[in-house]
PDB file of N, CA, C and O in Angstrom:
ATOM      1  N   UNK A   1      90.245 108.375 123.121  1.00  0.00           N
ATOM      2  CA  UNK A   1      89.983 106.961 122.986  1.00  0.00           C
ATOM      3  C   UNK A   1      89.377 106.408 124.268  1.00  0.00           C
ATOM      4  O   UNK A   1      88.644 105.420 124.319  1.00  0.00           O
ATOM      5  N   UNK A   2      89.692 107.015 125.102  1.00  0.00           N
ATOM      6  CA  UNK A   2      88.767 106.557 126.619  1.00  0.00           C
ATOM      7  C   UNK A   2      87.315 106.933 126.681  1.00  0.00           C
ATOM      8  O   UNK A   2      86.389 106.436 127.321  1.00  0.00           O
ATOM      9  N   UNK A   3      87.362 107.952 125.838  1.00  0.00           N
ATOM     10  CA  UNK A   3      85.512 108.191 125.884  1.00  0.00           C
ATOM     11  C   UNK A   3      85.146 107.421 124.697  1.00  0.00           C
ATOM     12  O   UNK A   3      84.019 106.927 124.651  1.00  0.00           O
ATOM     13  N   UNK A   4      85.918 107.273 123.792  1.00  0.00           N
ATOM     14  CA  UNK A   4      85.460 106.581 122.412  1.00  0.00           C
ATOM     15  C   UNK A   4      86.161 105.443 122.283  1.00  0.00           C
ATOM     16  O   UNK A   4      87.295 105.844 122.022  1.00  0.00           O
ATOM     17  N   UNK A   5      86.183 104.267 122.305  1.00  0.00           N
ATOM     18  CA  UNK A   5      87.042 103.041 121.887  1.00  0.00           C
ATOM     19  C   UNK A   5      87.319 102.993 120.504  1.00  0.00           C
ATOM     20  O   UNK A   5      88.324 102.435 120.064  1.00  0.00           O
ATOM     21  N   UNK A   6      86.274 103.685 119.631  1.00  0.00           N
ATOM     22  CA  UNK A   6      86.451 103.030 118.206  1.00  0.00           C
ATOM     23  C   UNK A   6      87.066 104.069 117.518  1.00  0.00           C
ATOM     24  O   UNK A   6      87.194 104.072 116.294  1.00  0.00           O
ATOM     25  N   UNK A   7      87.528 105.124 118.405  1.00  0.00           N
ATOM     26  CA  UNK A   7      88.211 105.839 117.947  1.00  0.00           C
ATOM     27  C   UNK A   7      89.431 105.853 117.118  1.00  0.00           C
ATOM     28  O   UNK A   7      90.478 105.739 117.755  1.00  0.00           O
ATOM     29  N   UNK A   8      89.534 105.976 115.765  1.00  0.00           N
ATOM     30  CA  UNK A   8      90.794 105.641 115.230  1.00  0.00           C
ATOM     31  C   UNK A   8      91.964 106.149 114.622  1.00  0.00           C
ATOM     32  O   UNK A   8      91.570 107.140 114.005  1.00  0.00           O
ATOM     33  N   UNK A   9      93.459 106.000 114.408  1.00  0.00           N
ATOM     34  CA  UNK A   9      93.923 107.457 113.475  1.00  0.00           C
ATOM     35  C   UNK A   9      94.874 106.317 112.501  1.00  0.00           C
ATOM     36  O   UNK A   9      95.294 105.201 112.808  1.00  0.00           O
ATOM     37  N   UNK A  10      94.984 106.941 111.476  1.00  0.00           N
ATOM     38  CA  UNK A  10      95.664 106.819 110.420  1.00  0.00           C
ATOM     39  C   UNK A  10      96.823 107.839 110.322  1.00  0.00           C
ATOM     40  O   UNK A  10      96.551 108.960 109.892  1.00  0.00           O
ATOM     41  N   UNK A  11      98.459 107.460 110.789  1.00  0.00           N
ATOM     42  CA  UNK A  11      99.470 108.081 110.192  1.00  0.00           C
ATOM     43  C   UNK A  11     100.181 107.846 108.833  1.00  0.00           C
ATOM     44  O   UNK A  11     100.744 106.758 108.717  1.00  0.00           O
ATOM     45  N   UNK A  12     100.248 108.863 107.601  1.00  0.00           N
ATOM     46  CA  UNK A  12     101.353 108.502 106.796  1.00  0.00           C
ATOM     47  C   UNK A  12     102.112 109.908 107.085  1.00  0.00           C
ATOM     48  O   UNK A  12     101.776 111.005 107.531  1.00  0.00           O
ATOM     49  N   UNK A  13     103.510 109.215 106.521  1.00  0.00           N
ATOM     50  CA  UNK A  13     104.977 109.636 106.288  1.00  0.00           C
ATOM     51  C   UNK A  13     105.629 109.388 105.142  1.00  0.00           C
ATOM     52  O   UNK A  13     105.380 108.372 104.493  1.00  0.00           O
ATOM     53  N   UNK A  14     106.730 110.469 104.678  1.00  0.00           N
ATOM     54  CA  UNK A  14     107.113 109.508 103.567  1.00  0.00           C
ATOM     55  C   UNK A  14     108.805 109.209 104.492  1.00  0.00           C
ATOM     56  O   UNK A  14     109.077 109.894 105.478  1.00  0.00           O
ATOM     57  N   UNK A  15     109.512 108.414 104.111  1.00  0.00           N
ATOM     58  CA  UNK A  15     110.345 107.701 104.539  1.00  0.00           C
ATOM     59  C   UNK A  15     111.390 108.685 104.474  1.00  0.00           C
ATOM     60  O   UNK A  15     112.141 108.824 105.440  1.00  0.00           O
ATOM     61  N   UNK A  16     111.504 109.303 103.556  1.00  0.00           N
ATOM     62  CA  UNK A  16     113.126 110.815 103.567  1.00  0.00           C
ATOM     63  C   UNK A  16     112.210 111.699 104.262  1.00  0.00           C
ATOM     64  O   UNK A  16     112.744 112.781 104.018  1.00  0.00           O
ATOM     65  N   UNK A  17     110.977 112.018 105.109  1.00  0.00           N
ATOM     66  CA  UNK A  17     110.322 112.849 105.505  1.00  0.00           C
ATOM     67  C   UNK A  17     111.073 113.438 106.654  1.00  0.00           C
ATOM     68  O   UNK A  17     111.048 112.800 107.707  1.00  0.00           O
ATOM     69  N   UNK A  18     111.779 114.628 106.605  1.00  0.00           N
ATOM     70  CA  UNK A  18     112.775 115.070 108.007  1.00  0.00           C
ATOM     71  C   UNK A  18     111.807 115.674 109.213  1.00  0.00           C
ATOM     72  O   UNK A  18     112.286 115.730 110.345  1.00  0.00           O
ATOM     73  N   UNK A  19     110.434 116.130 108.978  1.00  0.00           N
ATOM     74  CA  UNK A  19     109.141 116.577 110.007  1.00  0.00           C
ATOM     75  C   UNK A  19     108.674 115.453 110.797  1.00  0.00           C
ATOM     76  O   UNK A  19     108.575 115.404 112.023  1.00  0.00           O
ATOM     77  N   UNK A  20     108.315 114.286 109.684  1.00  0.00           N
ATOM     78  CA  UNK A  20     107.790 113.372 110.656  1.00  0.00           C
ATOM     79  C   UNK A  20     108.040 111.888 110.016  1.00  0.00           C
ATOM     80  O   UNK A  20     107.472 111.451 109.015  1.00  0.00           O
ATOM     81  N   UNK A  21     108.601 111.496 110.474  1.00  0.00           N
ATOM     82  CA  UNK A  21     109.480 110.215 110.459  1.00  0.00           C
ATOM     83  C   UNK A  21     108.914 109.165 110.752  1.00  0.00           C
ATOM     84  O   UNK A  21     108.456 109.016 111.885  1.00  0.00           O
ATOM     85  N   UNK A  22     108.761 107.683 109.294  1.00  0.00           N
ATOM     86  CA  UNK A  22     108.443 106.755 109.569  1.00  0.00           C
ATOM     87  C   UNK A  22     108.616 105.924 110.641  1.00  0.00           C
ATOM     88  O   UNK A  22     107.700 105.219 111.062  1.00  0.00           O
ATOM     89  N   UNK A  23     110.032 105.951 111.260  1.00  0.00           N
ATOM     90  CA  UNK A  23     110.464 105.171 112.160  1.00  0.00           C
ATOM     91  C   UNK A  23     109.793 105.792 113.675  1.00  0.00           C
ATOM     92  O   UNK A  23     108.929 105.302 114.402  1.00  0.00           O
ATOM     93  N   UNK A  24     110.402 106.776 113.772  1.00  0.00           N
ATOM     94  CA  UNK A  24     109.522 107.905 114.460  1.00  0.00           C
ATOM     95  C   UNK A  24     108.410 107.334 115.107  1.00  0.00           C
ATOM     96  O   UNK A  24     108.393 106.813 116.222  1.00  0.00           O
ATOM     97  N   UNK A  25     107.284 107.506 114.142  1.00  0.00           N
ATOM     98  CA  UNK A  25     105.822 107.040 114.231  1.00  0.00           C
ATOM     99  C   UNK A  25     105.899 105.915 114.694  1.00  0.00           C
ATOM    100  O   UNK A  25     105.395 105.702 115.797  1.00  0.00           O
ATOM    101  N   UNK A  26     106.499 104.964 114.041  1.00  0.00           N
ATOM    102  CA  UNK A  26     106.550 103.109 114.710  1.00  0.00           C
ATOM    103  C   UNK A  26     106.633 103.093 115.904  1.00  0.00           C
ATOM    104  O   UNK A  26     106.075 102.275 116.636  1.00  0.00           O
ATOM    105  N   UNK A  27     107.634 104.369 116.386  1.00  0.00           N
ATOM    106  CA  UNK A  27     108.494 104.206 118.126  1.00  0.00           C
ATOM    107  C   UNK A  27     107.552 105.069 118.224  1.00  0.00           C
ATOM    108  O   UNK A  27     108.179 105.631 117.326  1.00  0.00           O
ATOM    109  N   UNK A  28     106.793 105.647 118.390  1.00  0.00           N
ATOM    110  CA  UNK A  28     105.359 106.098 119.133  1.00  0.00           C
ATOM    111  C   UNK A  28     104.876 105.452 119.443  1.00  0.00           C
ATOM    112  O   UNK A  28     104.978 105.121 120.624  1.00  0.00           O
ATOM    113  N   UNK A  29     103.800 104.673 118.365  1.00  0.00           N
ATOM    114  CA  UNK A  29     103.213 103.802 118.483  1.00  0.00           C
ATOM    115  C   UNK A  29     103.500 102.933 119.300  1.00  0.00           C
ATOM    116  O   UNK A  29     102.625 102.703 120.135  1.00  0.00           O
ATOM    117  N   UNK A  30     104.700 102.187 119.383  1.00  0.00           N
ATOM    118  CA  UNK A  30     105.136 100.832 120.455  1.00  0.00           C
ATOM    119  C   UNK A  30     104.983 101.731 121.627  1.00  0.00           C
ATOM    120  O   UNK A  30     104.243 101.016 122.302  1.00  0.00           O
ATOM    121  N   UNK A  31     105.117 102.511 122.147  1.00  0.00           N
ATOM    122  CA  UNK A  31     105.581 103.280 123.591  1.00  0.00           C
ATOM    123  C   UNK A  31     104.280 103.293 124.295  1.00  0.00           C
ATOM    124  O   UNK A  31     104.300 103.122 125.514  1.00  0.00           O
ATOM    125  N   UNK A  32     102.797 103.527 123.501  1.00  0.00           N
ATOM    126  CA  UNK A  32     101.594 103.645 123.846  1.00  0.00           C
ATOM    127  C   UNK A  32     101.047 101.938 124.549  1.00  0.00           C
ATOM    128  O   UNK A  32     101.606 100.866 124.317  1.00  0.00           O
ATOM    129  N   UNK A  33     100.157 102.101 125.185  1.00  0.00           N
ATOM    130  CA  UNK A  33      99.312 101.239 125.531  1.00  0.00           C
ATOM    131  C   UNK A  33      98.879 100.464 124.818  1.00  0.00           C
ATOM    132  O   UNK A  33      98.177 100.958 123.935  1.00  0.00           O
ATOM    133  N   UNK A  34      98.993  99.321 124.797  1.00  0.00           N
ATOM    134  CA  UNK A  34      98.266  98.106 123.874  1.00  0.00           C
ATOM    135  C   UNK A  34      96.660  99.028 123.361  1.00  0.00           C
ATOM    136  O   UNK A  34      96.525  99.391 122.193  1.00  0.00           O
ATOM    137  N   UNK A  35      95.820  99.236 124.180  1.00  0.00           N
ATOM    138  CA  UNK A  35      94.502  99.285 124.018  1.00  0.00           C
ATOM    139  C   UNK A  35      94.101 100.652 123.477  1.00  0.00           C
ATOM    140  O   UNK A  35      92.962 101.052 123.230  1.00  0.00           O
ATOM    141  N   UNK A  36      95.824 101.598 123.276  1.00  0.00           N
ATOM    142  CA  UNK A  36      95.678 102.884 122.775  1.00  0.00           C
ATOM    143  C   UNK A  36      96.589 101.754 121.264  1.00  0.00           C
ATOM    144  O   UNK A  36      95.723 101.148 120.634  1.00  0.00           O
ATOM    145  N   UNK A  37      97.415 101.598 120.961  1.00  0.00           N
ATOM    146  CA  UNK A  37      98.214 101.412 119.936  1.00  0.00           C
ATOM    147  C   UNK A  37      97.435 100.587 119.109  1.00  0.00           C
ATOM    148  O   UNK A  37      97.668 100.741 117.910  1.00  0.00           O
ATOM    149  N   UNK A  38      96.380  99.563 119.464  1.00  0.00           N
ATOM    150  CA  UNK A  38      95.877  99.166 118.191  1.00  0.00           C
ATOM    151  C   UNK A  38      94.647  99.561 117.292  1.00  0.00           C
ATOM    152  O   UNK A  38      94.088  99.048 116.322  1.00  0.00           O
ATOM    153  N   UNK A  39      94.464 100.748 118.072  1.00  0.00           N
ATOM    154  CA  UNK A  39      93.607 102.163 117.118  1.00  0.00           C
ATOM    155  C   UNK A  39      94.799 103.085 116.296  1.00  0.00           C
ATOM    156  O   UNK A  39      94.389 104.232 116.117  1.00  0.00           O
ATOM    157  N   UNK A  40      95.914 102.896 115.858  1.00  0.00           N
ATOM    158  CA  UNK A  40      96.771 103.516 115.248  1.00  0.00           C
ATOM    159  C   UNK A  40      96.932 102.531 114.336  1.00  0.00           C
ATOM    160  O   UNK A  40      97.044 101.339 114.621  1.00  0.00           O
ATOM    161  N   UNK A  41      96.951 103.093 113.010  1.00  0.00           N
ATOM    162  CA  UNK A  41      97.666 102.552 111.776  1.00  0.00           C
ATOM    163  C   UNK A  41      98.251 104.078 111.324  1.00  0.00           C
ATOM    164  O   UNK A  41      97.867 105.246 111.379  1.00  0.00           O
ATOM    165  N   UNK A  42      99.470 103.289 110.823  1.00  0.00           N
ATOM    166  CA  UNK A  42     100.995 104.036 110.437  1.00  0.00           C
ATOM    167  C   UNK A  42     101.287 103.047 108.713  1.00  0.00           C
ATOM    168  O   UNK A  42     101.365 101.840 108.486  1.00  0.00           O
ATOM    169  N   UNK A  43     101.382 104.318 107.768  1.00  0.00           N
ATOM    170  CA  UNK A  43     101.636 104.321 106.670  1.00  0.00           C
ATOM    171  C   UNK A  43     103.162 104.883 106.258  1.00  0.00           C
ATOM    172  O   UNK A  43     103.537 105.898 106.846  1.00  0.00           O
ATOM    173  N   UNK A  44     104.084 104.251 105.247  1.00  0.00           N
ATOM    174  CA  UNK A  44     105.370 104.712 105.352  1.00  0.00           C
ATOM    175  C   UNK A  44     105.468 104.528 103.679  1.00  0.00           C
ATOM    176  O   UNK A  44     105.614 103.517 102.991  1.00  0.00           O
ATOM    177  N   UNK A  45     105.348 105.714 103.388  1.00  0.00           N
ATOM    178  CA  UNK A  45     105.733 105.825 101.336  1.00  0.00           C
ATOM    179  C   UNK A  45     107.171 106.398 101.123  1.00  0.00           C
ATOM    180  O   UNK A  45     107.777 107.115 101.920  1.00  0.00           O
ATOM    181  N   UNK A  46     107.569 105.999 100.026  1.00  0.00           N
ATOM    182  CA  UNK A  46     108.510 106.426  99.746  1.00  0.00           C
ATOM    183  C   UNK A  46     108.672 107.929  99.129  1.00  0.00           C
ATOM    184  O   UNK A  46     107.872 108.517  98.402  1.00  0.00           O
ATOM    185  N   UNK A  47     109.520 108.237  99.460  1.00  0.00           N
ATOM    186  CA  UNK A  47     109.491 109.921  99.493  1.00  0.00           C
ATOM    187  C   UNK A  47     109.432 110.439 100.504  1.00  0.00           C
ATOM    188  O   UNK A  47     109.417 109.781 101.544  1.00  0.00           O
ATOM    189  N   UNK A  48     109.365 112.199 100.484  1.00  0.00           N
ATOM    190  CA  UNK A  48     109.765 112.941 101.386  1.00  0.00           C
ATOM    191  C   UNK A  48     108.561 113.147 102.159  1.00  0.00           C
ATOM    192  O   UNK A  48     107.738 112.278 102.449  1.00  0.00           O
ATOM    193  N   UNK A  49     108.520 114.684 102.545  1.00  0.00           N
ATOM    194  CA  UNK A  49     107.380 114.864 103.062  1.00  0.00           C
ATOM    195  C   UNK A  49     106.091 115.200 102.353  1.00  0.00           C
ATOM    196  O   UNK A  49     104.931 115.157 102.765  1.00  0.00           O
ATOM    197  N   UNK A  50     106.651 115.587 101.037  1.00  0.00           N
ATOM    198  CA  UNK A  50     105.118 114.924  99.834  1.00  0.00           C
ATOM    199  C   UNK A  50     105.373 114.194  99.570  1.00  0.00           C
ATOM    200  O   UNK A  50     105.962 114.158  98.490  1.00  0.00           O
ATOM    201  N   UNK A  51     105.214 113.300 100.120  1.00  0.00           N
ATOM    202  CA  UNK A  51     105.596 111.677  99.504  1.00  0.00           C
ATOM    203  C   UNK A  51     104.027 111.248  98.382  1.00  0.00           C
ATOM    204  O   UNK A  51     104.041 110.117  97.897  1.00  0.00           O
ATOM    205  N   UNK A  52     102.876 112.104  98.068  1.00  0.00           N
ATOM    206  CA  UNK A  52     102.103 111.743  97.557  1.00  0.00           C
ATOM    207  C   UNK A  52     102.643 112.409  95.991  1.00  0.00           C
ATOM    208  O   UNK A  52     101.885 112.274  95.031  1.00  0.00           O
ATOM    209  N   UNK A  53     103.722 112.985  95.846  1.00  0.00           N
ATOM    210  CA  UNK A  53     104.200 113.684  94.654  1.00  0.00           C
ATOM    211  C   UNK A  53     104.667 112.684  93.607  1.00  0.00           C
ATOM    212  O   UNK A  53     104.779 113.082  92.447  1.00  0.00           O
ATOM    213  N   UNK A  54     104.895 111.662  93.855  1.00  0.00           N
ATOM    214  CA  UNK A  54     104.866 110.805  93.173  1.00  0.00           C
ATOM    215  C   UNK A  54     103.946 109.385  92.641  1.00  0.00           C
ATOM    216  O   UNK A  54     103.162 108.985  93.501  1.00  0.00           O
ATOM    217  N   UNK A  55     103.953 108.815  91.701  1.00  0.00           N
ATOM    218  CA  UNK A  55     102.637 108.266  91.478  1.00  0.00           C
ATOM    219  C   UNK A  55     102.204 107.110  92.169  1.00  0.00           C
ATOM    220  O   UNK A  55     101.100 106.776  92.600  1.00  0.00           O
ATOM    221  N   UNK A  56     103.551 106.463  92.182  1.00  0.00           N
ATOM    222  CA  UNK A  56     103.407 105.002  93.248  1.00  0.00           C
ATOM    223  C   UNK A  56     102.820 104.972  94.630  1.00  0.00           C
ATOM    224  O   UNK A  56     102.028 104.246  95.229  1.00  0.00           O
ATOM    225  N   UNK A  57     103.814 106.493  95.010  1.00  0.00           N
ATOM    226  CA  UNK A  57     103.295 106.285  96.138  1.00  0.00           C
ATOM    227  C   UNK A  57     102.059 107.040  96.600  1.00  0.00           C
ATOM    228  O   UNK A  57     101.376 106.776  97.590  1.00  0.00           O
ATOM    229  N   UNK A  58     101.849 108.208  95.559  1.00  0.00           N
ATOM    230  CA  UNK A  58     100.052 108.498  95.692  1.00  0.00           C
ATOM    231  C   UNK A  58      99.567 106.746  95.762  1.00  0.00           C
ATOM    232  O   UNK A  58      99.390 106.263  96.881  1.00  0.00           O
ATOM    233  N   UNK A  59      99.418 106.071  94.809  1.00  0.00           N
ATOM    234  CA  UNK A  59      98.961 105.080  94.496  1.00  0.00           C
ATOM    235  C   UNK A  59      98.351 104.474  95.718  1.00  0.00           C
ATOM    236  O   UNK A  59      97.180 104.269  96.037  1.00  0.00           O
ATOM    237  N   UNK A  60      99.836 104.180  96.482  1.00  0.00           N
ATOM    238  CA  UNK A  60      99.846 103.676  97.367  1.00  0.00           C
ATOM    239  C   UNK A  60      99.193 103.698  98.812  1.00  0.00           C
ATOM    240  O   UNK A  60      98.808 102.833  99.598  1.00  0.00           O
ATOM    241  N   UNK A  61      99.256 105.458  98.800  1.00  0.00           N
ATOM    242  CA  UNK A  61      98.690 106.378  99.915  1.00  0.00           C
ATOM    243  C   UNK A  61      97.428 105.957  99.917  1.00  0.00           C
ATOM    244  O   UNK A  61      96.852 105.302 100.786  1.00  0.00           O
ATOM    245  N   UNK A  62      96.807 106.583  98.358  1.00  0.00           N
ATOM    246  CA  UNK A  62      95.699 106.051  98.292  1.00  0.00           C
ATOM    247  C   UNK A  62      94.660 105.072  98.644  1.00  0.00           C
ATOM    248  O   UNK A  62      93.496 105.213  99.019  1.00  0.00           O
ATOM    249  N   UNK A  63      95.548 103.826  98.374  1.00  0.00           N
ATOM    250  CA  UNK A  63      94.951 102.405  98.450  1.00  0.00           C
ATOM    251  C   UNK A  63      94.840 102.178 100.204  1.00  0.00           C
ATOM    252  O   UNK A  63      94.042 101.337 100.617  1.00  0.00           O
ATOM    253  N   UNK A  64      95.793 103.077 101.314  1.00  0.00           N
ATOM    254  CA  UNK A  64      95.846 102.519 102.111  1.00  0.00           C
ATOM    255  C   UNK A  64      94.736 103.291 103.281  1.00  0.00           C
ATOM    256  O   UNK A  64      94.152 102.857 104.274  1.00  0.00           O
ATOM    257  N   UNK A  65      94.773 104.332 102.763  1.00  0.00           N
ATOM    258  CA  UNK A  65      93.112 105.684 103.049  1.00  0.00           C
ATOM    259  C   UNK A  65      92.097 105.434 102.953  1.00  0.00           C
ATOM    260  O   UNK A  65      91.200 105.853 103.685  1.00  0.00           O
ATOM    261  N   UNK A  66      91.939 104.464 101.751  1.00  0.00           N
ATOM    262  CA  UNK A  66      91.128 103.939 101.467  1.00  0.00           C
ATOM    263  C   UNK A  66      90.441 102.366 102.147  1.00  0.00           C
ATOM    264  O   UNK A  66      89.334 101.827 102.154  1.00  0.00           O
ATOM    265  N   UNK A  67      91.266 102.178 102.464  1.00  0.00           N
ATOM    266  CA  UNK A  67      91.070 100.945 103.601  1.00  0.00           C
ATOM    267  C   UNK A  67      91.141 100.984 104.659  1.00  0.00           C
ATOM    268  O   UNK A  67      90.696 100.046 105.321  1.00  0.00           O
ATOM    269  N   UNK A  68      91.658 101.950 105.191  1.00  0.00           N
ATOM    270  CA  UNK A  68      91.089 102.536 106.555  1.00  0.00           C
ATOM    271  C   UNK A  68      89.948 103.568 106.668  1.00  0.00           C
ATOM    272  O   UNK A  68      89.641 104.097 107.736  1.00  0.00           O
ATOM    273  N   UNK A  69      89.446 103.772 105.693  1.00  0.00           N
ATOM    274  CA  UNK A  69      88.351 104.182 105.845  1.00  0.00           C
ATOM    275  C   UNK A  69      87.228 102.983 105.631  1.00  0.00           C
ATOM    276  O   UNK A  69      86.498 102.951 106.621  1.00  0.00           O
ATOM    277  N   UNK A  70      86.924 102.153 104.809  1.00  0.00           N
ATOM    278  CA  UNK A  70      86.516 101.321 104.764  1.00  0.00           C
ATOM    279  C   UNK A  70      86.552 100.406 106.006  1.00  0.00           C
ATOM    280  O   UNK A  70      85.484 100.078 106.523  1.00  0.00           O
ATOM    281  N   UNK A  71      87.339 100.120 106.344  1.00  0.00           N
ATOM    282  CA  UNK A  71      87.750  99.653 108.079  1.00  0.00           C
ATOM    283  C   UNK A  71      87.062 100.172 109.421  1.00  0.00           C
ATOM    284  O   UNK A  71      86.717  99.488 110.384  1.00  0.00           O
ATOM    285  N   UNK A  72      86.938 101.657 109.232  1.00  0.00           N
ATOM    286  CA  UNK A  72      86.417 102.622 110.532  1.00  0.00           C
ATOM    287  C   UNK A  72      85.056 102.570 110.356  1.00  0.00           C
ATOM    288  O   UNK A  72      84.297 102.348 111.299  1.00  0.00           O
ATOM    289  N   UNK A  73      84.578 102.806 108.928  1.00  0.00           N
ATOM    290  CA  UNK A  73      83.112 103.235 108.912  1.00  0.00           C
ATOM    291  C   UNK A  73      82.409 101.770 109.173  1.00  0.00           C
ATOM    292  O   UNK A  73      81.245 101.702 109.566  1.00  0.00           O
ATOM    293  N   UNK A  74      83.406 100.322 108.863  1.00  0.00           N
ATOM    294  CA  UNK A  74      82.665  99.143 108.823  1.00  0.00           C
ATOM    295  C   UNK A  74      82.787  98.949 110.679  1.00  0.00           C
ATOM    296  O   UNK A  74      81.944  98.261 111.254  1.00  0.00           O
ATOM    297  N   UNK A  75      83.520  99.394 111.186  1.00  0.00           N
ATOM    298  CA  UNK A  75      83.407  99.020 112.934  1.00  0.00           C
ATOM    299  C   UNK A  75      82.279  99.886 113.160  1.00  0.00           C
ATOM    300  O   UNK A  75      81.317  99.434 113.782  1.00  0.00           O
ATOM    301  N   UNK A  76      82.267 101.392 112.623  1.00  0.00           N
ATOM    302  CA  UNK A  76      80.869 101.933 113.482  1.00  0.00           C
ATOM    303  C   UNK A  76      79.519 101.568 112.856  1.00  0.00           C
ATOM    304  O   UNK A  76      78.565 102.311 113.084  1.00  0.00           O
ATOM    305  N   UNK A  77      79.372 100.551 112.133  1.00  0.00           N
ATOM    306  CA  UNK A  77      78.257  99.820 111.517  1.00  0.00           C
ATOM    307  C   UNK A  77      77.791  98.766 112.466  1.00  0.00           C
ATOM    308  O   UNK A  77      76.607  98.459 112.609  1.00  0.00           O
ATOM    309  N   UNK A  78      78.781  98.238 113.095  1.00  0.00           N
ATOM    310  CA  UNK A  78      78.264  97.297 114.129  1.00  0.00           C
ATOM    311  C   UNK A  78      77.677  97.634 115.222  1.00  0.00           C
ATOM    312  O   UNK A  78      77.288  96.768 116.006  1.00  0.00           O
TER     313      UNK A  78
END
């Protein structure tokens, strides 16, 4: 992110996920640098660590991949 600003990441988790943990991720995120932490978006579905095994929260996954992609490709347009 220091050579790239617009550099961005997208975390999901599912919430019973015992590898990598919604809360987890949140307390990452806060610990980082303002100017590193608001290139992170953090996703939290319900379910485990396939939390996409179910439909809602595919659904959900989905919808939110999908807007961060829409999001990244619209900043490197400018």
């Amino acid at each position: 992110m220091d050579l790239d600003p617009k550099l961005t990441v997208f975390v999901a988790a599912g919430l019973y996920d015992s590898l990598n943990s919604c809360a987890d991720n949140d307390y990452l995120v806060s610990l980082l640098e303002p100017h590193y932490a608001r290139n992170f978006s953090v996703g939290c579905y319900s379910g485990g660590h396939m939390m996409y095994d179910t439909k809602p929260a595919r659904f959900e996954l989905h919808r939110d991949v999908a807007a961060y992609v829409r999001k990244t490709v619209a900043a490197f347009r400018q």
